[in-house]
SERO-4910 file (N, C-alpha, C, O; in steps of 0.05 Angstrom, whole numbers):
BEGIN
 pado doro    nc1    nc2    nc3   cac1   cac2   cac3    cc1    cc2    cc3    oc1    oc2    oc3
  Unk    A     16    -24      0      0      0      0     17     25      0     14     43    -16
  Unk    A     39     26     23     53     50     13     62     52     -5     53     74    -12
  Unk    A     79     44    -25     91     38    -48     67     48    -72     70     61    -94
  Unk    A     51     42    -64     29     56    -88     16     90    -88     15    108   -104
  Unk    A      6     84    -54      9    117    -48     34    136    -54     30    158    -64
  Unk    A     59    129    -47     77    137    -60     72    147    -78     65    170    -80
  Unk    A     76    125   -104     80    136   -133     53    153   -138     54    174   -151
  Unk    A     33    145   -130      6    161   -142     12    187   -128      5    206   -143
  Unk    A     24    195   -100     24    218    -92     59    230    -93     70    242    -75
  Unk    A     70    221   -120     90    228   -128     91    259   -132    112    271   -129
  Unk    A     71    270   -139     73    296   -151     82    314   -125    102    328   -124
  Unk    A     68    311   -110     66    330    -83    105    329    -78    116    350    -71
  Unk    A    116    310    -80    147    314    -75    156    330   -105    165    353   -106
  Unk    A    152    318   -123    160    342   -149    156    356   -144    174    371   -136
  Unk    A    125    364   -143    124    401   -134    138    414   -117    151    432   -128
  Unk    A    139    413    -96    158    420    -71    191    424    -84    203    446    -81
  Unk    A    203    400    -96    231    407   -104    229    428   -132    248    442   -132
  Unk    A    212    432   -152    200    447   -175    201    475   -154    221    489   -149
  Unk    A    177    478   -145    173    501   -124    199    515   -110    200    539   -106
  Unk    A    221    494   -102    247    505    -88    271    520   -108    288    538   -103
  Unk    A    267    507   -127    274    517   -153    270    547   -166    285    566   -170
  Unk    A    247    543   -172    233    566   -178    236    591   -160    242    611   -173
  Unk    A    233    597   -128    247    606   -110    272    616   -107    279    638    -96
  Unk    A    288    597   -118    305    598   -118    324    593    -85    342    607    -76
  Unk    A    311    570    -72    323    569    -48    356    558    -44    372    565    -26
  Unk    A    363    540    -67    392    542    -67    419    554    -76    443    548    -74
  Unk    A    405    570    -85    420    597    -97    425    611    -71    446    616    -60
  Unk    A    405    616    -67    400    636    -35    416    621    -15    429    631      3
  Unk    A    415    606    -19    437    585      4    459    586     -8    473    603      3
  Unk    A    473    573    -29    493    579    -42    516    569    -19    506    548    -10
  Unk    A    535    572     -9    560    563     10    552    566     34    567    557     52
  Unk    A    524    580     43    516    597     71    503    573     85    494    553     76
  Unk    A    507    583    113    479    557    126    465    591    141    474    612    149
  Unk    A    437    575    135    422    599    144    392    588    168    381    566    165
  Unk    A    387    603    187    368    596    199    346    596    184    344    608    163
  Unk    A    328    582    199    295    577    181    278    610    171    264    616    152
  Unk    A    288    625    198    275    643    191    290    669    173    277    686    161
  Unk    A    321    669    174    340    675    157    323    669    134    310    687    125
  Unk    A    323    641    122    326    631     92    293    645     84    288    652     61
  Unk    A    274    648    104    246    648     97    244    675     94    230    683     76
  Unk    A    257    694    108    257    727    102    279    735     74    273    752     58
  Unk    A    299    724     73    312    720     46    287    720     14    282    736     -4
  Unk    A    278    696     20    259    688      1    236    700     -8    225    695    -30
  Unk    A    227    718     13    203    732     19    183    711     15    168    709     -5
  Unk    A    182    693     39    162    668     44    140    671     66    151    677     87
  Unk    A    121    669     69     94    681     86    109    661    107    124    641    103
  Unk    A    100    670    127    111    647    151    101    624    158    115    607    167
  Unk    A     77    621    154     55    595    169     66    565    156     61    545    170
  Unk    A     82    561    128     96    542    119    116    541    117    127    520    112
  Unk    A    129    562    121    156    552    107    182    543    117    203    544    104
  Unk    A    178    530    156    185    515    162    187    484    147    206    472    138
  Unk    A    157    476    147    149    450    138    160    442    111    169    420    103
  Unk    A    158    467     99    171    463     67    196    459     67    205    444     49
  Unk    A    217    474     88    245    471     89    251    452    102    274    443     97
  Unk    A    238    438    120    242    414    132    234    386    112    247    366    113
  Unk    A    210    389     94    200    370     75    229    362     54    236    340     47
  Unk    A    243    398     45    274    394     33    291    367     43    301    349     30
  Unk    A    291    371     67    314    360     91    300    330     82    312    318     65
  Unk    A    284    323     88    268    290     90    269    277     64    267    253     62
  Unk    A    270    293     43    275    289     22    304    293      7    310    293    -17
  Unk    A    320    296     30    349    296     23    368    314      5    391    311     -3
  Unk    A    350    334      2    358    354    -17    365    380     -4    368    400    -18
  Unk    A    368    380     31    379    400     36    377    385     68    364    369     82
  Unk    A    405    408     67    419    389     97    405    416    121    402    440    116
  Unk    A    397    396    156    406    420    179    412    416    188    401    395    195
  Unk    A    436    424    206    446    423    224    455    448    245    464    470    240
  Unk    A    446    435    280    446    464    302    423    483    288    431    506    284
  Unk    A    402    479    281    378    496    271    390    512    239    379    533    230
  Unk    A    405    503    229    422    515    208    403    504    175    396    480    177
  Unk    A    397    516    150    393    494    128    418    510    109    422    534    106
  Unk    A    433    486     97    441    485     77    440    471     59    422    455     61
  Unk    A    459    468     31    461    459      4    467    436     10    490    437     20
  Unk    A    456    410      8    475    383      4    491    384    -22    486    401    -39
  Unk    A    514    365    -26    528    367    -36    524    371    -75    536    385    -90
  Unk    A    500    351    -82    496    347   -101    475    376   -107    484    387   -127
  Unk    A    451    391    -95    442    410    -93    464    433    -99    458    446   -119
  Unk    A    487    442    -86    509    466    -84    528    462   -119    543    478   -131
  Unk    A    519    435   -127    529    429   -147    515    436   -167    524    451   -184
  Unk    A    491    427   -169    472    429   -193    445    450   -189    434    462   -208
  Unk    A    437    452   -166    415    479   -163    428    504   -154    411    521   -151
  Unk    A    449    513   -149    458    536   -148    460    546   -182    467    536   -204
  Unk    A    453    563   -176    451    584   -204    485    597   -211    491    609   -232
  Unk    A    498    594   -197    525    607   -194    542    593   -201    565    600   -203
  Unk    A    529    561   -210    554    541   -215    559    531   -237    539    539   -249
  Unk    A    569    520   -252    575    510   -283    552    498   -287    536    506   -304
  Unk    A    547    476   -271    537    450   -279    507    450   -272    499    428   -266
  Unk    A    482    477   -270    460    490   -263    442    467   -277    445    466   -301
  Unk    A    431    455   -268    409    438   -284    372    456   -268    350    446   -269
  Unk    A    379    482   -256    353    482   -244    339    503   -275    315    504   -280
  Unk    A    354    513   -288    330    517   -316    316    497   -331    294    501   -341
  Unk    A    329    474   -333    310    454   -344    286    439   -317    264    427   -318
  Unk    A    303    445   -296    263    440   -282    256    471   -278    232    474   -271
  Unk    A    267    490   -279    236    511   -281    227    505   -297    204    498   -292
  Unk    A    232    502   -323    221    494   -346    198    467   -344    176    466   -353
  Unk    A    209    449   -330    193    425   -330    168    444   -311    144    443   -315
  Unk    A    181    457   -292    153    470   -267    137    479   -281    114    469   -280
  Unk    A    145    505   -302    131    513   -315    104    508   -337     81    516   -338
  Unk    A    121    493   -351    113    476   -380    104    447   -369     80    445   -364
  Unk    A    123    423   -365    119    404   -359    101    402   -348     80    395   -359
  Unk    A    104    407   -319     92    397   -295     55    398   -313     43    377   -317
  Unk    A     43    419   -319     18    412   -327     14    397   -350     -6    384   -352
  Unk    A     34    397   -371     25    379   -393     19    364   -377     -4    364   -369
  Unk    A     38    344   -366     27    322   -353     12    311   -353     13    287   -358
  Unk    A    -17    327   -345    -34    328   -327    -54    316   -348    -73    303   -341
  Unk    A    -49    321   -375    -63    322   -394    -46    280   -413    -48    272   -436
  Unk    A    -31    263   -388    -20    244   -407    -41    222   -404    -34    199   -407
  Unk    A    -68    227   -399    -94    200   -408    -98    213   -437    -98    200   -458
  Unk    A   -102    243   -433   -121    240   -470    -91    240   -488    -95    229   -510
  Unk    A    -63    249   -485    -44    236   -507    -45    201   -504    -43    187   -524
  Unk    A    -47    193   -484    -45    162   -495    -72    152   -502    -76    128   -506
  Unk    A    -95    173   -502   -124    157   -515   -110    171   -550   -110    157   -571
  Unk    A   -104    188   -549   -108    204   -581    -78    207   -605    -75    210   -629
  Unk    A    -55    202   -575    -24    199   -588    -15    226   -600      3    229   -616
  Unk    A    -31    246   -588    -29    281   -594    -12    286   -570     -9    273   -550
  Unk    A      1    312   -579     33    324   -561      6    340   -551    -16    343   -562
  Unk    A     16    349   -524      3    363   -497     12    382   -498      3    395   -479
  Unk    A     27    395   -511     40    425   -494     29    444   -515      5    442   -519
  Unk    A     46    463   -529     35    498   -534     19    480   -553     -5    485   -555
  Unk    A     30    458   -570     19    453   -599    -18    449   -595    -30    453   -616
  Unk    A    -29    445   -578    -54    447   -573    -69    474   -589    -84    473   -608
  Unk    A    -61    490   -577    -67    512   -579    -54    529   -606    -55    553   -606
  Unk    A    -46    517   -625    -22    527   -647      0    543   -641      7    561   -656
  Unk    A     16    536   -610     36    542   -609     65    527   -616     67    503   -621
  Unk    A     86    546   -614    108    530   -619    136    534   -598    154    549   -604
  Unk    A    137    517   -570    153    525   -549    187    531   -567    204    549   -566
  Unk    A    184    509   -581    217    508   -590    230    536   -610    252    546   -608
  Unk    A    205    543   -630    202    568   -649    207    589   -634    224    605   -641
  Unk    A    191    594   -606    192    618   -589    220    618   -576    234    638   -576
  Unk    A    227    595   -565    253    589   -556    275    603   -565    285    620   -550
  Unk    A    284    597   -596    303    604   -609    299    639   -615    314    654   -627
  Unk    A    281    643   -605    278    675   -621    280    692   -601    275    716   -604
  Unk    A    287    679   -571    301    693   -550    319    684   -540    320    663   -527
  Unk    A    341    704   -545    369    692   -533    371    685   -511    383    664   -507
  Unk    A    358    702   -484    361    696   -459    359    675   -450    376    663   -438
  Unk    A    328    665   -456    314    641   -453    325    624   -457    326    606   -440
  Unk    A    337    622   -485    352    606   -501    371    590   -489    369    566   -486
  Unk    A    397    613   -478    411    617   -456    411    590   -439    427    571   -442
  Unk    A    388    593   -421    387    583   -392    369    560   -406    364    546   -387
  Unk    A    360    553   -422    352    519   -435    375    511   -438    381    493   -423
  Unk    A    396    521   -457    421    516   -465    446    509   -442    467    497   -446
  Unk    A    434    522   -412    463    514   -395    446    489   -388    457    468   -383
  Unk    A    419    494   -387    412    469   -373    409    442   -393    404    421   -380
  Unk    A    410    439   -412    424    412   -430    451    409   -430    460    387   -432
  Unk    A    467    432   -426    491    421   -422    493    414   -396    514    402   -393
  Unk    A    479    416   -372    482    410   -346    474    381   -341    486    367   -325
  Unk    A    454    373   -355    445    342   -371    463    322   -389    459    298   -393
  Unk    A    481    336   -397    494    322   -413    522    328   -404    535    317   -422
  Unk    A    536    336   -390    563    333   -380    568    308   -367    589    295   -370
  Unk    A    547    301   -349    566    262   -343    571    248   -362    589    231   -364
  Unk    A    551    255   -382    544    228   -405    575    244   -415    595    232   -408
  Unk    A    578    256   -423    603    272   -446    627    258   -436    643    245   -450
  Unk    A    630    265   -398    651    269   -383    666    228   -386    690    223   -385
  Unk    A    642    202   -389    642    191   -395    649    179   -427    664    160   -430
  Unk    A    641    188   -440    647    187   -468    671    196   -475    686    181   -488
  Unk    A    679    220   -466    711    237   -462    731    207   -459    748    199   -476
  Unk    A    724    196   -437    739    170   -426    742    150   -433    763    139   -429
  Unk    A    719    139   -449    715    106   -454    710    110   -483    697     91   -491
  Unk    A    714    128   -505    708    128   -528    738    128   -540    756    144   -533
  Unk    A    742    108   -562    763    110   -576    769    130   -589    775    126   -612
  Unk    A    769    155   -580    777    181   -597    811    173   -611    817    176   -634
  Unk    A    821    167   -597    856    158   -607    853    158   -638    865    171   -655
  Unk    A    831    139   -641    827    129   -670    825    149   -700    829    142   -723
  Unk    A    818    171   -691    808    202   -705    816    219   -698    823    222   -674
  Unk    A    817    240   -717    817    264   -707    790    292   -712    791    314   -700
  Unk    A    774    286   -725    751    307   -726    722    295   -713    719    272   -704
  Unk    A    708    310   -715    688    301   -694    670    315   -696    679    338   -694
  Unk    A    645    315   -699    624    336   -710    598    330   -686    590    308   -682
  Unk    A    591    349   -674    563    341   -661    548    354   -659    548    376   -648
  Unk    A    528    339   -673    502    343   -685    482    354   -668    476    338   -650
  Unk    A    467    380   -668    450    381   -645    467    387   -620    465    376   -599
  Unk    A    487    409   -629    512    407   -611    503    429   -586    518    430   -566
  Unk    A    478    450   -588    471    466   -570    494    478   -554    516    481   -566
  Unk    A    490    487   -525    524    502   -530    553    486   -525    573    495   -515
  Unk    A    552    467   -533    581    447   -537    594    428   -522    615    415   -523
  Unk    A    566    431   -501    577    408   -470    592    383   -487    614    393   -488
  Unk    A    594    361   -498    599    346   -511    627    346   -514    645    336   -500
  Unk    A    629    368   -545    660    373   -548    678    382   -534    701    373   -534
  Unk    A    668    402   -520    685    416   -498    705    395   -478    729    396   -475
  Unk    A    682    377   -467    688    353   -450    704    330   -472    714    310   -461
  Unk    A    707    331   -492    716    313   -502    745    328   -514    765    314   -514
  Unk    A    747    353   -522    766    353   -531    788    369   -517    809    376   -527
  Unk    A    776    374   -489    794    368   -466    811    358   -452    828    365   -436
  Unk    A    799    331   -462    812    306   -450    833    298   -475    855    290   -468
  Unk    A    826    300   -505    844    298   -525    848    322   -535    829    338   -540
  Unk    A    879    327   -541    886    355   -554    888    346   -579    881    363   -595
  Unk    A    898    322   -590    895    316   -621    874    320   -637    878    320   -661
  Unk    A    842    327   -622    824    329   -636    816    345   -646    826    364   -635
  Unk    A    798    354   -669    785    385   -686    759    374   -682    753    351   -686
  Unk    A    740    394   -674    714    403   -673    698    413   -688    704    433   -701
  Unk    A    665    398   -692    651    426   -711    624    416   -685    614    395   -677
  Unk    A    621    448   -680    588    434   -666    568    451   -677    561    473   -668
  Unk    A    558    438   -699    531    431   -724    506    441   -697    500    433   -675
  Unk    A    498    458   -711    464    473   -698    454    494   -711    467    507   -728
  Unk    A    432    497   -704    415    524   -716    422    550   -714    426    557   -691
  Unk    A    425    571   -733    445    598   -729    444    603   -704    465    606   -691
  Unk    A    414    605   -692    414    626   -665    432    614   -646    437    627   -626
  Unk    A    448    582   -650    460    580   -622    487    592   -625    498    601   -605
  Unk    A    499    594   -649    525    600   -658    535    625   -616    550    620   -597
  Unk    A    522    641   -619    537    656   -598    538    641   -565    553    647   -547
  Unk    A    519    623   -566    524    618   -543    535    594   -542    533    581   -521
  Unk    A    549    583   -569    560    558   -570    599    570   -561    617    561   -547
  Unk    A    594    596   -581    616    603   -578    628    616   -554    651    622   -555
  Unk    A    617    618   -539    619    629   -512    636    606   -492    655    606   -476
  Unk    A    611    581   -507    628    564   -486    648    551   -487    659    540   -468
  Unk    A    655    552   -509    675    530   -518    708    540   -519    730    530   -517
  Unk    A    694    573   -522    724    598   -529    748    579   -511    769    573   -520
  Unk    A    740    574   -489    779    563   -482    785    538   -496    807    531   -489
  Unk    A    774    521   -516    785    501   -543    796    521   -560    811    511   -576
  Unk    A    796    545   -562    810    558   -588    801    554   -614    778    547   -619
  Unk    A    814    558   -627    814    540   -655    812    519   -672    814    515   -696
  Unk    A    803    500   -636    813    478   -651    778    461   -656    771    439   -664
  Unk    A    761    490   -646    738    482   -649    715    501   -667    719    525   -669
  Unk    A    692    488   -679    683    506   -705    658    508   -699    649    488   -690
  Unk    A    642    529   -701    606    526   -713    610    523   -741    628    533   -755
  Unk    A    584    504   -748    571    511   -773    543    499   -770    535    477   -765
  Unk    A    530    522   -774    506    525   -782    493    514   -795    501    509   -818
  Unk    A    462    503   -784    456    484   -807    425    468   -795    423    468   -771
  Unk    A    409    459   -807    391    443   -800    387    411   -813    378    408   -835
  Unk    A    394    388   -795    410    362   -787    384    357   -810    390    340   -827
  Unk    A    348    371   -814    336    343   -823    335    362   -856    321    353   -874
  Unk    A    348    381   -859    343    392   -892    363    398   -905    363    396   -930
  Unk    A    391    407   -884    419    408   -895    437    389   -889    438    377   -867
  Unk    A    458    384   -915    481    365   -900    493    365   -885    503    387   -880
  Unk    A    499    345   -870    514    345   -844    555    347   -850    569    343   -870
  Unk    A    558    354   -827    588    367   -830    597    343   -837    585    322   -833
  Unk    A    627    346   -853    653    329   -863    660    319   -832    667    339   -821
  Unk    A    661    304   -820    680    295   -798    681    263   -778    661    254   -768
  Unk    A    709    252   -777    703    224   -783    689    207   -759    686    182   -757
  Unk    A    680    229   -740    663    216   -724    633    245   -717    630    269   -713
  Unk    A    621    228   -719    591    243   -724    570    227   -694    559    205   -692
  Unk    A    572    251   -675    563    252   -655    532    255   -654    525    277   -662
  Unk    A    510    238   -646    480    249   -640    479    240   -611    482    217   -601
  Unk    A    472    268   -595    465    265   -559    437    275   -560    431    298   -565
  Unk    A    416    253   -555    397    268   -545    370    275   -568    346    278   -562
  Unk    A    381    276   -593    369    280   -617    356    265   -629    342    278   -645
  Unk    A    352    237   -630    338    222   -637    313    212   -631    296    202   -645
  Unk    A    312    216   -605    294    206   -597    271    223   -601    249    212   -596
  Unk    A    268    252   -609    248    276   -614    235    270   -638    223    288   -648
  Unk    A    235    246   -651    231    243   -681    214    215   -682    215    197   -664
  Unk    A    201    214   -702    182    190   -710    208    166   -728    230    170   -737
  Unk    A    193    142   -725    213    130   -743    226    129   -762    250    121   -761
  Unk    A    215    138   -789    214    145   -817    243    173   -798    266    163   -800
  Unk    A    244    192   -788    254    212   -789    289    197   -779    310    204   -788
  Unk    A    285    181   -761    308    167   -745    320    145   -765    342    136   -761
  Unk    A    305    137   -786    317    124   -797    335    147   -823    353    142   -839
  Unk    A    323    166   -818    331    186   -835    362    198   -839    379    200   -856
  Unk    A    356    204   -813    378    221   -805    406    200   -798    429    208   -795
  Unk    A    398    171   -796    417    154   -793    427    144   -820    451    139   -826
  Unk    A    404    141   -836    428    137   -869    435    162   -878    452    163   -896
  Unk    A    422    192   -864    444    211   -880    468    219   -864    483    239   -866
  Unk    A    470    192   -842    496    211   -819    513    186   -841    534    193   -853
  Unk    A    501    157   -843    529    138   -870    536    149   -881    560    152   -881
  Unk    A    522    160   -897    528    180   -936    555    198   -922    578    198   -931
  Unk    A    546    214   -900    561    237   -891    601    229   -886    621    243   -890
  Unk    A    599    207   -878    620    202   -854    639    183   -880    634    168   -899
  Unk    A    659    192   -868    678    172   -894    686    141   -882    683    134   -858
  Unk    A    698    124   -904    702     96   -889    722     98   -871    743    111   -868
  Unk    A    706     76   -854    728     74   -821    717     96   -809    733    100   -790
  Unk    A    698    114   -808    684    140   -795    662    125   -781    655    104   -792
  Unk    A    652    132   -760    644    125   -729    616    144   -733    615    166   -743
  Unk    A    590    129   -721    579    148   -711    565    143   -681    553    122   -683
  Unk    A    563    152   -658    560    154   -632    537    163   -623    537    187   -624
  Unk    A    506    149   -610    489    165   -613    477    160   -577    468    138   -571
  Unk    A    478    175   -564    473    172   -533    446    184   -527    441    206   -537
  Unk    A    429    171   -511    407    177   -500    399    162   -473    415    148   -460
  Unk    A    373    167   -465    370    154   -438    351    128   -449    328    123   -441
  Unk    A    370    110   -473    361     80   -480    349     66   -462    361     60   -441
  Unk    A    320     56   -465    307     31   -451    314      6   -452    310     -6   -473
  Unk    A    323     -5   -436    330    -29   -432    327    -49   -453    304    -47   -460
  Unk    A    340    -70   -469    335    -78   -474    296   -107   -480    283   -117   -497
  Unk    A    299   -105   -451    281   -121   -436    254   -107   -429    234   -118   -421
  Unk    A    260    -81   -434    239    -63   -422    222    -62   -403    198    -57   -400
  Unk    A    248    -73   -382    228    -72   -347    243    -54   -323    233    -50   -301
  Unk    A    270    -43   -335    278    -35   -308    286     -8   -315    284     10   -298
  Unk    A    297     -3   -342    307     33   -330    283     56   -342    279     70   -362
  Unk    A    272     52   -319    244     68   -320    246     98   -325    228    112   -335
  Unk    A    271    108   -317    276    143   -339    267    134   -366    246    141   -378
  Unk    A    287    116   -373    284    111   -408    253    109   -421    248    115   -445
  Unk    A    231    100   -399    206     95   -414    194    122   -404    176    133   -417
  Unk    A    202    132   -385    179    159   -375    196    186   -399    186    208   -401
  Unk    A    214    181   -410    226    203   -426    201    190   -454    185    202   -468
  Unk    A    207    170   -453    182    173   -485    163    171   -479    149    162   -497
  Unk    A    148    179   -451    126    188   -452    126    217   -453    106    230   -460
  Unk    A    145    227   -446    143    256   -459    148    259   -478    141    281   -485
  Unk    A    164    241   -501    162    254   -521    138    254   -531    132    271   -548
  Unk    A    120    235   -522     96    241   -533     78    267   -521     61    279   -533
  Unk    A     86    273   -497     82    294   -490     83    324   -519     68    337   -534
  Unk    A    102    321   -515    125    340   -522    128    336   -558    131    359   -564
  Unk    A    128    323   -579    129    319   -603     99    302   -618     82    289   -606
  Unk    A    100    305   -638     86    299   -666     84    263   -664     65    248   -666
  Unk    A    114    260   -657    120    233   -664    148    215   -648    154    192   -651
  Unk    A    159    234   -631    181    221   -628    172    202   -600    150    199   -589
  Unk    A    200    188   -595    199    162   -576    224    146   -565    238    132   -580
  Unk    A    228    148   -542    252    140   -535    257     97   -552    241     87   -569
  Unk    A    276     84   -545    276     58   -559    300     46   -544    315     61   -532
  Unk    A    304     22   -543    329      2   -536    360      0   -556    364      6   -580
  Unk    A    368     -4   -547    390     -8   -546    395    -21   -583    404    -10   -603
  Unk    A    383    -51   -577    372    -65   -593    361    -53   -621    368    -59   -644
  Unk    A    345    -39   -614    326    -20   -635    345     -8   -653    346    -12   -677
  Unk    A    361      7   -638    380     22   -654    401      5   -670    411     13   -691
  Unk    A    405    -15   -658    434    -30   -673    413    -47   -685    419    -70   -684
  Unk    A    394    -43   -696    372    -51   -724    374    -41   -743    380    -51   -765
  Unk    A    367     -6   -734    360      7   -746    396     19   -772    400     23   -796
  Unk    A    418     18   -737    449     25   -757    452      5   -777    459     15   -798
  Unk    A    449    -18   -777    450    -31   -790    436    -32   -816    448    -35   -837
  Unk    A    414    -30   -815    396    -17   -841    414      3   -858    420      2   -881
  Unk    A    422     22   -836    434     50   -852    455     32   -875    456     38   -899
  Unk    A    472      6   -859    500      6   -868    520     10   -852    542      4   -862
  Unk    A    521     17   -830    536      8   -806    546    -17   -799    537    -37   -809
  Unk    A    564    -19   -784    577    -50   -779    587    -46   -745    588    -26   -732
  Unk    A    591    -73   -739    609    -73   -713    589    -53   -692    600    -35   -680
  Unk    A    565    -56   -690    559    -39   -662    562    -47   -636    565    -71   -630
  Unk    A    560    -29   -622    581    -35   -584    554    -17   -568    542      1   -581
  Unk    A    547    -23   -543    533    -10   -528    549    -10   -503    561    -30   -498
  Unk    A    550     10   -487    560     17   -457    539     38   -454    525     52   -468
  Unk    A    545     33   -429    542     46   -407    545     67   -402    569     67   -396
  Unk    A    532    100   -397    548    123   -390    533    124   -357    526    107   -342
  Unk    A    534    151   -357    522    158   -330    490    163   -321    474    180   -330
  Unk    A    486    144   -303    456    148   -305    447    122   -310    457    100   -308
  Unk    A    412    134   -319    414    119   -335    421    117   -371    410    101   -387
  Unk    A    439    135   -376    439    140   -398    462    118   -411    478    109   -395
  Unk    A    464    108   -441    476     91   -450    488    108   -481    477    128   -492
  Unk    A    507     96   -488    516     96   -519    517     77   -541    526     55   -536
  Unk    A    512     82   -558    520     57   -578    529     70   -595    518     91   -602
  Unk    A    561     56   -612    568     66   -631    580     46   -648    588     25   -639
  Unk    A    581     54   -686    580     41   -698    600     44   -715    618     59   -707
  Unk    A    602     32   -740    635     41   -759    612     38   -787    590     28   -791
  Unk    A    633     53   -800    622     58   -831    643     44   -842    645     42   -867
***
């Protein structure tokens, strides 16, 4: 019985960590330990809760007290401070914002298989996205805040030795290359995206130098860059099949022989019973797209194969997130 109340009354703990976010309570904490009523006059929080709410933090492990003190646990001072590289709290305002109600709406997408969010209404979140930099911005640190273990891993366990260029696709502001061609100085860069990211790609990457490129471009209407390993993080899965099979025989055509392509996501298990991120991410894509859908491991080393691919390998990154990569 608890185990079910739990998950059915799952939201009430989202909300609360969404809500702390939005607040911005670990920013406000940041290196400090602050008393209850410190952090609640900080915040400008009415008083009658906001014990219970800072204590609900604590029980839920996302913020430490100690001697009547609350601060940042470790992983919180890391990733919800706004002050720090590695900020993943724009992609849950975003989820608070946006998400959290699509949601609310996932019986009639799985009676009708219709996306829940602006497109209801003939909007377009991603269209509006790109046509403000700010916004743009703080989506952009928060995918790269998403994607630095997976990179920081790949950096490590990927035969880069083998090559030297490297193109990634859907490269947003460059978490990927950055982390990868850090770890190797032999390597050259292109990170392939839509004009508007060019400045904030370039921002991040400026300490690679030269040895890294934009080019501009759209992955499902223009060709993809010259380079002998061709990176997809994250990109595939936003797409219907017909489109994934797409973009996988035009990454073959692209890549020369003995050229690699590498495509990381939060893959569902082969078996499809245990890494439950992997199936709740393609229920948002149905949320969230026309057509797209997270898939296994399996699925994909089908589908490379179709393209013309050979030799595919699956590991492990961080998370639950996985890679598979293939040879041309």
């Amino acid at each position: 019985m608890e185990r079910i109340l739990g998950i059915g009354l799952g939201f009430w703990e989202s909300r609360t960590l969404l809500s702390a976010v939005e607040l911005g309570v670990f920013t406000t904490l940041g290196d400090r330990r602050l008393t209850a009523e410190e952090l609640r006059g900080e915040l400008g929080l009415h008083p009658r809760a906001a014990r219970d709410f800072f204590d609900a933090l604590v029980a839920m492990e996302i913020l430490r007290r100690e001697d009547g003190r609350y601060a940042n646990t470790a992983d919180t001072a890391t990733y919800l401070d706004r002050n720090r590289g590695e900020y993943l709290g724009s992609f849950l305002e975003m989820a608070g914002a946006r998400l959290y109600g699509f949601w609310g709406n996932l019986t009639e997408a799985l009676r009708t298989g219709q996306p829940q969010n602006e497109a209801r209404q003939g909007g377009d979140f991603f269209a509006a996205l790109y046509e403000d930099l700010d916004r743009l911005r703080d989506f952009q640190r928060a995918m790269t805040g998403l994607s630095l273990p997976s990179a920081h891993v790949i950096a490590a366990r990927f035969p880069w030795q083998r090559w030297i260029t490297v193109a990634d696709i859907g490269t947003a502001q460059g978490a990927l290359l950055r982390a990868v061609l850090q770890e190797h100085p032999h390597l050259q860069g292109i990170g392939y995206d839509l004009p508007a990211v060019e400045p904030l790609f370039t921002e991040y990457v400026a300490p690679l130098g030269k040895r890294v490129a934009f080019q501009p471009g759209d992955f499902l209407t223009d060709p993809l860059p010259v380079a002998e390993v061709l990176v997809f993080g994250h990109i595939l899965h936003d797409w219907d099949l017909d489109t994934k099979r797409m973009l996988l025989a035009k990454a073959h055509r692209a890549l020369p022989e003995g050229g690699a392509i590498l495509i990381y996501e939060t893959l569902i298990d082969d078996e499809r019973r245990s890494n439950l991120a992997g199936l709740l991410m393609s229920l948002n894509m149905l949320i969230e797209t026309p057509g797209g859908f997270d898939y296994t491991a399996a699925d994909l080393r089908e589908w490379l194969a179709e393209a013309g691919f050979r030799d595919p390998r699956t590991e492990r990154l961080a998370g639950p997130e996985s890679m598979v990569w293939a040879l041309k």
